[in-house]
DRENPA-744773 format. One record per residue: residue in three letters; x, y, z of N, C-alpha, C, CB in turn. Coordinates in steps of 0.05 Angstrom, whole numbers, plus 5000, padded with zeros to 4 digits. Glycine has a CB too. Example, Ala and Ser with C-alpha at 12.3 -4.5 7.8 and 13.67 -1.06 7.14 Angstrom:
BEGIN
<r res="Ala" n_xx="5264" n_yy="4886" n_zz="5156" ca_xx="5246" ca_yy="4910" ca_zz="5156" c_xx="5264" c_yy="4934" c_zz="5156" cb_xx="5226" cb_yy="4911" cb_zz="5181"/>
<r res="Ser" n_xx="5257" n_yy="4955" n_zz="5142" ca_xx="5273" ca_yy="4979" ca_zz="5143" c_xx="5258" c_yy="5001" c_zz="5157" cb_xx="5282" cb_yy="4988" cb_zz="5114"/>
% end
This chain:
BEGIN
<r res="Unk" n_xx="8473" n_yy="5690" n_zz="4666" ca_xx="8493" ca_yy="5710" ca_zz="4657" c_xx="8514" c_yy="5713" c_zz="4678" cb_xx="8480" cb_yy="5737" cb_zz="4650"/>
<r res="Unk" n_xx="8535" n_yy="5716" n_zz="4668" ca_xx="8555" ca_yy="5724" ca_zz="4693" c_xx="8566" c_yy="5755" c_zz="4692" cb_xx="8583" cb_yy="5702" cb_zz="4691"/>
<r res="Unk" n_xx="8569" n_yy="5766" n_zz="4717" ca_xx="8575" ca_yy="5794" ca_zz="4718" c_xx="8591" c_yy="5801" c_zz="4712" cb_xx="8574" cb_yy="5804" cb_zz="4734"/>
<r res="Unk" n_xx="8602" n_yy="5825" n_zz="4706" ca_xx="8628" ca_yy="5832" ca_zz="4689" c_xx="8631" c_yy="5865" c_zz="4705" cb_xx="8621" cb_yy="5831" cb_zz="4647"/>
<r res="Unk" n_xx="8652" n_yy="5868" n_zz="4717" ca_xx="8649" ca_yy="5901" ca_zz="4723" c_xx="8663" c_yy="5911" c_zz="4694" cb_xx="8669" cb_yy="5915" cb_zz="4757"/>
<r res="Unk" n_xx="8662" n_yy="5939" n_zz="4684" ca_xx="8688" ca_yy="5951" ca_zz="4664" c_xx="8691" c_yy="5974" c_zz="4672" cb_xx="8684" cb_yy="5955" cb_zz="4634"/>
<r res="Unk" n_xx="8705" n_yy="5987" n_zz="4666" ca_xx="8716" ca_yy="6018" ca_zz="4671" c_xx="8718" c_yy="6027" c_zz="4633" cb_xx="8755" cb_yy="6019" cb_zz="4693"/>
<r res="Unk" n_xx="8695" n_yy="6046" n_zz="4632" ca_xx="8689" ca_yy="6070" ca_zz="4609" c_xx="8707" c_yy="6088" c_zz="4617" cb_xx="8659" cb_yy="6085" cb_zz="4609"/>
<r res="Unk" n_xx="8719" n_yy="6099" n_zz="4585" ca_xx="8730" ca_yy="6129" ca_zz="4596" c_xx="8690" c_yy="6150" c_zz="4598" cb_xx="8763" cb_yy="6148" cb_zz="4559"/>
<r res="Unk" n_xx="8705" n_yy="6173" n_zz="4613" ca_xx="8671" ca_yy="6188" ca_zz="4607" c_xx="8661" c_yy="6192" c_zz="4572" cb_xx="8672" cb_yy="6227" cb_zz="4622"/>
<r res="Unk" n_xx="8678" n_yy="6204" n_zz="4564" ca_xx="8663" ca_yy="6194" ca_zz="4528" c_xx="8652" c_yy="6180" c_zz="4524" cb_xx="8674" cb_yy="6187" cb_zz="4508"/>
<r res="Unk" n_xx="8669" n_yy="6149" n_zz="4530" ca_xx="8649" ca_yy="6125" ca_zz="4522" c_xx="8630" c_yy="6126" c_zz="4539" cb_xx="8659" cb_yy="6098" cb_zz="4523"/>
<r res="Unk" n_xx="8624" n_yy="6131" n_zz="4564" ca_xx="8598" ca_yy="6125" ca_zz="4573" c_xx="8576" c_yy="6144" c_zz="4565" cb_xx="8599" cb_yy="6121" cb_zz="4600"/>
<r res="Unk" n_xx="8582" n_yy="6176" n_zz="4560" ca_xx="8573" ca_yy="6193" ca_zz="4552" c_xx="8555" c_yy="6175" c_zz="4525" cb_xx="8596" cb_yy="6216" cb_zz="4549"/>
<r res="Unk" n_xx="8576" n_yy="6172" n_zz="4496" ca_xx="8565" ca_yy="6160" ca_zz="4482" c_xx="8549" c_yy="6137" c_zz="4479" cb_xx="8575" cb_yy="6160" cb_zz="4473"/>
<r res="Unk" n_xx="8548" n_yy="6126" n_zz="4488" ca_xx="8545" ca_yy="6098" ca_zz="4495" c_xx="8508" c_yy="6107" c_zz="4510" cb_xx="8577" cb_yy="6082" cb_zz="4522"/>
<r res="Unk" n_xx="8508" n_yy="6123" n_zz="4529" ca_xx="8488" ca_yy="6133" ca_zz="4546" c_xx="8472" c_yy="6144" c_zz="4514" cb_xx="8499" cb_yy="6159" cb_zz="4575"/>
<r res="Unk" n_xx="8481" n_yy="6173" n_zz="4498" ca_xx="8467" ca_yy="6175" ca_zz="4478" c_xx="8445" c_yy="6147" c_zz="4453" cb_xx="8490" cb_yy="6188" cb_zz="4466"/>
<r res="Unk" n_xx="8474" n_yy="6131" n_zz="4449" ca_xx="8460" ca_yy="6108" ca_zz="4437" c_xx="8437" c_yy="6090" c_zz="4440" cb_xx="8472" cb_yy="6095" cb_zz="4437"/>
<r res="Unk" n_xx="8441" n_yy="6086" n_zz="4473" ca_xx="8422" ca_yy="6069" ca_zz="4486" c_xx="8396" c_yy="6086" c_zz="4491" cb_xx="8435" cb_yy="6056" cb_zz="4513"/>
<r res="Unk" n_xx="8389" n_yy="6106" n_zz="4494" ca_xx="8373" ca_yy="6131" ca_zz="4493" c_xx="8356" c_yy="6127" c_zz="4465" cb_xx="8394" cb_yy="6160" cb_zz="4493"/>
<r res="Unk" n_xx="8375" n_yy="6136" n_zz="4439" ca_xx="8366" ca_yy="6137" ca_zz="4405" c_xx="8355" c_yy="6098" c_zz="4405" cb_xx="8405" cb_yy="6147" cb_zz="4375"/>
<r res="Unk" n_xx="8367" n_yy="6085" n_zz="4409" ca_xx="8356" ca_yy="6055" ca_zz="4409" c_xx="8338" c_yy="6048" c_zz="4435" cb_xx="8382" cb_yy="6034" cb_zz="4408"/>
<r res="Unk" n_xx="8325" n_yy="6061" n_zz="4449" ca_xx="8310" ca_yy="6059" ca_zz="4467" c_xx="8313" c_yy="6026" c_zz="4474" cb_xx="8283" cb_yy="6071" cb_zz="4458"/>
<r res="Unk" n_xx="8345" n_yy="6027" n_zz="4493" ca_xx="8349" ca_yy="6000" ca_zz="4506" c_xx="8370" c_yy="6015" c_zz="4526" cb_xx="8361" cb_yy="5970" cb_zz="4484"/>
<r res="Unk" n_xx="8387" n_yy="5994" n_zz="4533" ca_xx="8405" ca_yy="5999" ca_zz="4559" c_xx="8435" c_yy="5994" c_zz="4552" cb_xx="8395" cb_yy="5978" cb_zz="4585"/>
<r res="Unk" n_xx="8456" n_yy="6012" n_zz="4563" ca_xx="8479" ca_yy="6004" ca_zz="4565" c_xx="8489" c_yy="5978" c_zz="4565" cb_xx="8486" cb_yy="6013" cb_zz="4582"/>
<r res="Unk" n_xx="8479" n_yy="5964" n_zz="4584" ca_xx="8486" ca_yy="5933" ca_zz="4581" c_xx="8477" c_yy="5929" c_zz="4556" cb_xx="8472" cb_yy="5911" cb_zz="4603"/>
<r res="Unk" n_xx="8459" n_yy="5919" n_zz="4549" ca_xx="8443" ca_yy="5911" ca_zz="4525" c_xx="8465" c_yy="5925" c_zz="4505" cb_xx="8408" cb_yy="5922" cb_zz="4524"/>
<r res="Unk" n_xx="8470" n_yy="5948" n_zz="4499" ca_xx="8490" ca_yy="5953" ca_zz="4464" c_xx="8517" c_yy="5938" c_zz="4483" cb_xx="8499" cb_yy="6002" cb_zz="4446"/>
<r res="Unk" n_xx="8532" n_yy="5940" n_zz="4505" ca_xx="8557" ca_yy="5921" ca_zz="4505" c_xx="8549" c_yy="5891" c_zz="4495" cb_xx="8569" cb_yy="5919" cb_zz="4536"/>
<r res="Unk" n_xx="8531" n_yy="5879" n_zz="4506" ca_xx="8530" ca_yy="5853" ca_zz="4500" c_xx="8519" c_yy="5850" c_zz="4474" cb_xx="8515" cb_yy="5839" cb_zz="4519"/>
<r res="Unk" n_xx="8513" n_yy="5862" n_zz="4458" ca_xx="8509" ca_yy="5865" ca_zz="4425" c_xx="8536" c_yy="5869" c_zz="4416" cb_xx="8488" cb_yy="5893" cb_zz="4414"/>
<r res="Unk" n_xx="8554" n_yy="5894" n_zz="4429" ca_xx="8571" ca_yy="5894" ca_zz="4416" c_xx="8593" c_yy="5872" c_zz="4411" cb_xx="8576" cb_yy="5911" cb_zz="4422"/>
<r res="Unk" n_xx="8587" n_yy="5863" n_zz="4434" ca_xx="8607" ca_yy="5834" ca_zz="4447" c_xx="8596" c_yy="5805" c_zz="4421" cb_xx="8591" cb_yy="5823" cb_zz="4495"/>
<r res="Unk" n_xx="8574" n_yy="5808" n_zz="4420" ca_xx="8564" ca_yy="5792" ca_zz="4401" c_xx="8576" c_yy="5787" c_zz="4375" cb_xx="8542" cb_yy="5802" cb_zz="4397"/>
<r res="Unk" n_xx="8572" n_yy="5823" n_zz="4371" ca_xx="8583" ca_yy="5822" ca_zz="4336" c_xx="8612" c_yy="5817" c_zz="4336" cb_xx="8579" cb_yy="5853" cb_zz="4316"/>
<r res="Unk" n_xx="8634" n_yy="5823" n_zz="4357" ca_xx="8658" ca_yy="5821" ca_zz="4354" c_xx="8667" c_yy="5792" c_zz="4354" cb_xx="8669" cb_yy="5835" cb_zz="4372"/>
<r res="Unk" n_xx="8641" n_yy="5776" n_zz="4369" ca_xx="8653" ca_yy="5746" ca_zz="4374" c_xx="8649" c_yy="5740" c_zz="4342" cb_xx="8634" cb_yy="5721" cb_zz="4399"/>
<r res="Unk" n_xx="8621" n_yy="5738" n_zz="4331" ca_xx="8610" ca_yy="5733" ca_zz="4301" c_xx="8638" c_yy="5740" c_zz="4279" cb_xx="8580" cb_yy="5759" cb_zz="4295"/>
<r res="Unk" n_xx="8647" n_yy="5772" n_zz="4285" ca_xx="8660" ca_yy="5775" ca_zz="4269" c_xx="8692" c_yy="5763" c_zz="4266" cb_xx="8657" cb_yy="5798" cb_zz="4268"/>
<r res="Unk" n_xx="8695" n_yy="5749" n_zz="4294" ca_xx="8725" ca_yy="5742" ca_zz="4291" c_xx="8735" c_yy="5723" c_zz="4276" cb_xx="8734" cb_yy="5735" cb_zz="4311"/>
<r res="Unk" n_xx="8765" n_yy="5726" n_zz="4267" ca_xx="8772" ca_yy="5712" ca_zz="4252" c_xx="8797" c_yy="5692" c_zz="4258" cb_xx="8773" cb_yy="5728" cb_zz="4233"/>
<r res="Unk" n_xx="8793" n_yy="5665" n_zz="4261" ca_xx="8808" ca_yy="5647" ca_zz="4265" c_xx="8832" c_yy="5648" c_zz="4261" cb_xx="8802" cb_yy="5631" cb_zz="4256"/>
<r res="Unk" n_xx="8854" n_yy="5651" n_zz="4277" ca_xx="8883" ca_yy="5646" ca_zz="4264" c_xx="8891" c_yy="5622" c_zz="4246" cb_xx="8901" cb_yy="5643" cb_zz="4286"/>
<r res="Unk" n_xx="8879" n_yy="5598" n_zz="4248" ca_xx="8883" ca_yy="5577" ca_zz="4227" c_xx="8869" c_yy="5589" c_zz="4205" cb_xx="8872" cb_yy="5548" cb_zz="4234"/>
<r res="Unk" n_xx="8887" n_yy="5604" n_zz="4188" ca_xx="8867" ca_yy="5597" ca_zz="4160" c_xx="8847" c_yy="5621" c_zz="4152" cb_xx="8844" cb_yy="5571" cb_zz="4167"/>
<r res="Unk" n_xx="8842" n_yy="5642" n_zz="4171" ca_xx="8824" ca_yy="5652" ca_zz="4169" c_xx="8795" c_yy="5652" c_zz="4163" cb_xx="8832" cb_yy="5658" cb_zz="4163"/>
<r res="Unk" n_xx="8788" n_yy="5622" n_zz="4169" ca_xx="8759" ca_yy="5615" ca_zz="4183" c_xx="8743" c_yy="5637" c_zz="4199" cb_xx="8764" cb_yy="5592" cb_zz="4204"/>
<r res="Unk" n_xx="8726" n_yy="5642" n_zz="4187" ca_xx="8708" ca_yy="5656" ca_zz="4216" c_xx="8693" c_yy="5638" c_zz="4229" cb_xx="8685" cb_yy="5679" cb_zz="4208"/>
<r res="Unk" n_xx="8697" n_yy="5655" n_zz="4247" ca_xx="8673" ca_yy="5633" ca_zz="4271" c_xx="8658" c_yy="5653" c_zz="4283" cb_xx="8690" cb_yy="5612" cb_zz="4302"/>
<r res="Unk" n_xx="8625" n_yy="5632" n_zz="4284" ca_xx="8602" ca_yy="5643" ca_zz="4288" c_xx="8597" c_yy="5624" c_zz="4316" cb_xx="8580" cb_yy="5642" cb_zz="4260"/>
<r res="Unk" n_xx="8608" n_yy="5637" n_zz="4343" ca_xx="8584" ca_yy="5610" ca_zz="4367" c_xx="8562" c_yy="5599" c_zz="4353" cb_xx="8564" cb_yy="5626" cb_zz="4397"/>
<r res="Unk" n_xx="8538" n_yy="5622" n_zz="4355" ca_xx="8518" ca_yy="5617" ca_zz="4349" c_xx="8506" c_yy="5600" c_zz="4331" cb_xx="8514" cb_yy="5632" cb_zz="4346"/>
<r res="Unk" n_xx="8522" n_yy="5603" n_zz="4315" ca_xx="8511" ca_yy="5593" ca_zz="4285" c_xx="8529" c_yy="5557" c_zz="4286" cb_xx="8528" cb_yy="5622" cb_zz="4251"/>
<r res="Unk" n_xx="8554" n_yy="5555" n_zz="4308" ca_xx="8562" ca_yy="5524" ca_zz="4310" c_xx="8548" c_yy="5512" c_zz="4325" cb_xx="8586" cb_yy="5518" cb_zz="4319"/>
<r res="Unk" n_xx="8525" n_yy="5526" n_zz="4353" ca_xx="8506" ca_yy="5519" ca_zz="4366" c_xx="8485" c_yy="5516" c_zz="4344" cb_xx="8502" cb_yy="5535" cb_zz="4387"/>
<r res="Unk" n_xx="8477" n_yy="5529" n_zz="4335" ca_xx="8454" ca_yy="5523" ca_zz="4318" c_xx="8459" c_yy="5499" c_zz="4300" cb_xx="8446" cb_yy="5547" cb_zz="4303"/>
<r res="Unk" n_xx="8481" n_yy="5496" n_zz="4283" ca_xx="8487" ca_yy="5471" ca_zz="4271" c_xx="8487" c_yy="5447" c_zz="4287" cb_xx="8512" cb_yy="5472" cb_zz="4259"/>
<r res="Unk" n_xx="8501" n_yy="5443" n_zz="4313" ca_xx="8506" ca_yy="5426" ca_zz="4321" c_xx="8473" c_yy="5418" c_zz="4327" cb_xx="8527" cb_yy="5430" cb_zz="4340"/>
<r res="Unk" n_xx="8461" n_yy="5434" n_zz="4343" ca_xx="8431" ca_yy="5425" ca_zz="4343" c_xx="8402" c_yy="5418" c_zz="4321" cb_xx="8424" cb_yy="5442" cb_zz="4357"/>
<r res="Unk" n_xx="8419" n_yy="5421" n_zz="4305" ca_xx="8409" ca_yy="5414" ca_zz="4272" c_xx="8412" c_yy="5383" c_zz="4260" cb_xx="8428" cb_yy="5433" cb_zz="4250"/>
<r res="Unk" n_xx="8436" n_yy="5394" n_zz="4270" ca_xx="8449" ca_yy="5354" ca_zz="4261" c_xx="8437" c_yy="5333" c_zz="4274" cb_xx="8484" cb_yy="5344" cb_zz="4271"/>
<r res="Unk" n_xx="8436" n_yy="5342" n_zz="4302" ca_xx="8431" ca_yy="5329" ca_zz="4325" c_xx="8398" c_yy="5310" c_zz="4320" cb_xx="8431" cb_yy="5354" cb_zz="4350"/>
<r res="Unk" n_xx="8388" n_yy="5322" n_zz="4301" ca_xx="8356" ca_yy="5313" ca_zz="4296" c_xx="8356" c_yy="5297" c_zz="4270" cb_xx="8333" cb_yy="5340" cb_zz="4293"/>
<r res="Unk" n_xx="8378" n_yy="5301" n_zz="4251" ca_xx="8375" ca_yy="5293" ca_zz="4224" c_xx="8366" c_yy="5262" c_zz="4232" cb_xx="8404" cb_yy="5299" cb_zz="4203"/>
<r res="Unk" n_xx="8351" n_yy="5255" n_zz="4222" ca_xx="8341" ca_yy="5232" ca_zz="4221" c_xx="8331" c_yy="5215" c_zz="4246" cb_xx="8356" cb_yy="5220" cb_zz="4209"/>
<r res="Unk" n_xx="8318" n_yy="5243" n_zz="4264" ca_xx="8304" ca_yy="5229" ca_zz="4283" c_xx="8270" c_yy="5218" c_zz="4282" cb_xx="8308" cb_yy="5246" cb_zz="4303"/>
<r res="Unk" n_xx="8262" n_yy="5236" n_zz="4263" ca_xx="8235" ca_yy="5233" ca_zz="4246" c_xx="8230" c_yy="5224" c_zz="4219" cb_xx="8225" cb_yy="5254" cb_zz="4246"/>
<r res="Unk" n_xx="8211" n_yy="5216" n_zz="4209" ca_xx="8191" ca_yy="5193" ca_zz="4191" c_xx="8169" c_yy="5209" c_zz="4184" cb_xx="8179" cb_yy="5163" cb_zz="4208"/>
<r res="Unk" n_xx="8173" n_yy="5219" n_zz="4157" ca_xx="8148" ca_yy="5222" ca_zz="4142" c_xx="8134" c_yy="5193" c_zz="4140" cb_xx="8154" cb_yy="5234" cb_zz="4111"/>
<r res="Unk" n_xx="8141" n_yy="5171" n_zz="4140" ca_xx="8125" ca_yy="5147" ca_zz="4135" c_xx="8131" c_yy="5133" c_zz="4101" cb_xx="8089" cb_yy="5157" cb_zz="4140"/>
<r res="Unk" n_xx="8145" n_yy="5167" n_zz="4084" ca_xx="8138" ca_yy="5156" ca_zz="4055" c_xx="8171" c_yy="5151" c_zz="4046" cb_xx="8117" cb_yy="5182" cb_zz="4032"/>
<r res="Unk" n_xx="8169" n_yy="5134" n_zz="4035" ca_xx="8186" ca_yy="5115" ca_zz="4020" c_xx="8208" c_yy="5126" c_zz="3999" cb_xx="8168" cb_yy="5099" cb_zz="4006"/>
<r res="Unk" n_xx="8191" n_yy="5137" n_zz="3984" ca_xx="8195" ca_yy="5148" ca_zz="3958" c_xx="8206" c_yy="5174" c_zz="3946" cb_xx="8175" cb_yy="5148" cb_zz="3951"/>
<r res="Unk" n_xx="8201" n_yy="5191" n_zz="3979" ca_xx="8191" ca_yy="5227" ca_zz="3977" c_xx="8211" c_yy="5238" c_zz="3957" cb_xx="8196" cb_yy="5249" cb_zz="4010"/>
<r res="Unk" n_xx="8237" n_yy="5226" n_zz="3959" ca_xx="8259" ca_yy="5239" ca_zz="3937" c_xx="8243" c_yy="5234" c_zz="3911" cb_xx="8293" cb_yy="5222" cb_zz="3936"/>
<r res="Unk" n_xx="8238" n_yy="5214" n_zz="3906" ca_xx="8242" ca_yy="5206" ca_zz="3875" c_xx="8200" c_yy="5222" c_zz="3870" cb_xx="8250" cb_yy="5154" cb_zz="3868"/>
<r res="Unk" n_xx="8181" n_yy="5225" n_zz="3889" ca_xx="8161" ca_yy="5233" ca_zz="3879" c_xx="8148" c_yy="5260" c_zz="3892" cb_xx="8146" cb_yy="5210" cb_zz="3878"/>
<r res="Unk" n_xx="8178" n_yy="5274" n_zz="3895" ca_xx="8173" ca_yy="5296" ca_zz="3915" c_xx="8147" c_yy="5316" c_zz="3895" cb_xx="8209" cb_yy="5315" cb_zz="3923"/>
<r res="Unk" n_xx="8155" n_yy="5316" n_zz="3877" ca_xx="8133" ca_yy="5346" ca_zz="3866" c_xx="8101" c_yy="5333" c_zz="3869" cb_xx="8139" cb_yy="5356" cb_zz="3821"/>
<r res="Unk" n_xx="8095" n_yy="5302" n_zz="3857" ca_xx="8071" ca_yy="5288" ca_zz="3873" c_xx="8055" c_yy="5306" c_zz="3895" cb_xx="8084" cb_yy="5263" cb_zz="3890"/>
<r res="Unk" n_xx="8079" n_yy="5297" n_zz="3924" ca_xx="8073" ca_yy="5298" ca_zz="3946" c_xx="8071" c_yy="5326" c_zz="3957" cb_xx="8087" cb_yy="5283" cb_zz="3957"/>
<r res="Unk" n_xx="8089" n_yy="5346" n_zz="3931" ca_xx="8087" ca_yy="5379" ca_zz="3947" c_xx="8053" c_yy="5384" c_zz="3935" cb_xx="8119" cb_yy="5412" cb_zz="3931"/>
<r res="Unk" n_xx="8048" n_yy="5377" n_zz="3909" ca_xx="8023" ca_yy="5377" ca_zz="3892" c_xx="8003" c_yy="5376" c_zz="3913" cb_xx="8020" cb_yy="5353" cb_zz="3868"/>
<r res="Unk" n_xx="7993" n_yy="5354" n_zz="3928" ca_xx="7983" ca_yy="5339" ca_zz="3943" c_xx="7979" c_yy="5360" c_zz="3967" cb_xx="8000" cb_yy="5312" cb_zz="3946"/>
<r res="Unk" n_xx="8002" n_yy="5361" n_zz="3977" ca_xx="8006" ca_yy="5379" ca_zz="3999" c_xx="7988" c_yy="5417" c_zz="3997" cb_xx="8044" cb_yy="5381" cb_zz="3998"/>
<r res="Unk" n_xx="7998" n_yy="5428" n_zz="3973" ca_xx="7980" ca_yy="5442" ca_zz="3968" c_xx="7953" c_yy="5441" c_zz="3963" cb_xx="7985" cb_yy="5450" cb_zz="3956"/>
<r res="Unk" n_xx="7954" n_yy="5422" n_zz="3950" ca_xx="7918" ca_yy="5419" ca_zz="3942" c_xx="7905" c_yy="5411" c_zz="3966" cb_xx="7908" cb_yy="5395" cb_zz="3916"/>
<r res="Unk" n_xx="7912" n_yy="5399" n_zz="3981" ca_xx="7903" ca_yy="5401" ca_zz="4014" c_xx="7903" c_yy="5420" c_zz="4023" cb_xx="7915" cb_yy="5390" cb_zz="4032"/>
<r res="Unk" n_xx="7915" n_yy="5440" n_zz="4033" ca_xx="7920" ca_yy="5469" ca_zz="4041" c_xx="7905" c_yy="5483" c_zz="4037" cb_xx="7938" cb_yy="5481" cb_zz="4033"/>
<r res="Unk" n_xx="7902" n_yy="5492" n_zz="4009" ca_xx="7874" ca_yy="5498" ca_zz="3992" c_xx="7850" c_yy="5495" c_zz="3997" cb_xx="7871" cb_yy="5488" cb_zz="3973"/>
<r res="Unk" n_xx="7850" n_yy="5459" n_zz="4005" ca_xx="7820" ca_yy="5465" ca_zz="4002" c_xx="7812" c_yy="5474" c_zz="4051" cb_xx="7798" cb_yy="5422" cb_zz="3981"/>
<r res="Unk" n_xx="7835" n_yy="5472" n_zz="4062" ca_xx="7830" ca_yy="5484" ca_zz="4087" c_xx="7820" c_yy="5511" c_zz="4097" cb_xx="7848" cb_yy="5481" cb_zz="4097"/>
<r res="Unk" n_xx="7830" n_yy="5517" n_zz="4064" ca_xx="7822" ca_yy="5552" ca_zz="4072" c_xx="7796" c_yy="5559" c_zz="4073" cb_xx="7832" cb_yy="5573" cb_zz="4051"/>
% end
């Protein structure tokens, strides 16, 4: 994490002190939530795209695997209900 000083008026820290109190966490902790939702909620000047960091990290590391692994089976599209069938009735009998 990197440090950040800010300057609260006393209200805000007043409030801010209440919040973190009722949510039994810490000042830092609701800024960096709040900082969170503002990044989540922003909205792109091209277009009005929102952008989510999180959620382009999480994609990007999603993609990143598509087709790094092998069920082994051939077919799975064309005999998927088969193989979910199969899959349960195994499950079943583990219990």
């Amino acid at each position: 994490m990197v440090p950040v000083q800010i300057q609260l008026t006393e209200n805000q820290a007043r409030i801010l002190d209440q919040i973190a109190a009722e949510k039994e966490t810490t000042v830092t902790e609701l800024i960096r939530q709040s900082i969170s939702d503002m990044i989540r909620n922003r909205k792109d000047t091209d277009g009005g795209k929102q952008i989510d960091a999180d959620r382009e990290e999480r994609r990007r590391r999603a993609l990143s695997i598509v087709g790094a692994y092998s069920s082994g089976v051939d077919d799975l599209s064309v005999n998927h209900d088969k193989y979910l069938a199969e899959a349960y009735a195994n499950a079943d009998g583990d219990a």
